[in-house]
C-alpha positions in Angstrom: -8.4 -2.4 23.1 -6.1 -1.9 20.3 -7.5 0.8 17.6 -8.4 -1.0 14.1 -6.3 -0.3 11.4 -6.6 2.4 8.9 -6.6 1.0 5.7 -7.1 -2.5 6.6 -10.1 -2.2 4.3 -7.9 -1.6 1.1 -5.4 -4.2 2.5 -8.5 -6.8 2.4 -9.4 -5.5 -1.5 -6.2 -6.3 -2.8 -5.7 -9.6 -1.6 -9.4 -10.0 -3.1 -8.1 -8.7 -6.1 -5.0 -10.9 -6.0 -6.8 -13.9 -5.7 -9.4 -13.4 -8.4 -6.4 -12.2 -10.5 -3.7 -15.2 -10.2 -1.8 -12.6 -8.1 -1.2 -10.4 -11.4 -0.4 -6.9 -9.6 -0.9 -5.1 -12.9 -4.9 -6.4 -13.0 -5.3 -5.2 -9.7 -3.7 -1.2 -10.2 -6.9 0.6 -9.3 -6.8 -1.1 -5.6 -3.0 -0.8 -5.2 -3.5 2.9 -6.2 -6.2 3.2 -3.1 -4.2 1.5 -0.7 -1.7 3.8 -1.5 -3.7 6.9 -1.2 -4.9 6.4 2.2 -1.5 5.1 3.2 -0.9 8.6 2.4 -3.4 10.0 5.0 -2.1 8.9 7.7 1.4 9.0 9.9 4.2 6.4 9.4 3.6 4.0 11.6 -0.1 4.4 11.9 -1.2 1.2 9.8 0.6 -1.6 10.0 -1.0 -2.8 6.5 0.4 0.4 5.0 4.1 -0.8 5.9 5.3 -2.2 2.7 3.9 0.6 0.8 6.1 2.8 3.0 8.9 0.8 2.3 8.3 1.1 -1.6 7.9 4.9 -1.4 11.5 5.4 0.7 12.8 3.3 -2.1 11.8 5.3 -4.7 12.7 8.9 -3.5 16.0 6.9 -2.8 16.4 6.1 -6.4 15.2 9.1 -7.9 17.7 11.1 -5.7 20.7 9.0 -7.2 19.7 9.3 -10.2 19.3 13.2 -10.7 
């Protein structure tokens, strides 16, 4: 049986917090923040929900190493 997701939780609590919001990210910081903190926890790879946050976070150490 495969293992359940890590941070599906948070995953579920934004799209909540979407939903109740109008999908206005900026009203919904305080979940995103959490999702991203337990994203952190854990190996690449190990959450599937946490794979566009990984994506986000290779994307901005890519940027912030152009632009030193």
């Amino acid at each position: 049986m495969p293992q359940k997701d890590p941070c599906q939780k948070q995953a579920c609590e934004i799209q909540k917090c979407l939903q109740v919001n109008n999908y206005m990210e900026s009203k919904c910081e305080a979940v995103l923040q959490e999702m991203r903190k337990c994203c952190a926890q854990y190996a690449k790879g190990r959450s599937i929900c946490c794979s566009g946050f990984e994506k986000e976070e290779r994307e901005r150490k890519k940027f912030k190493a152009t632009s030193e």
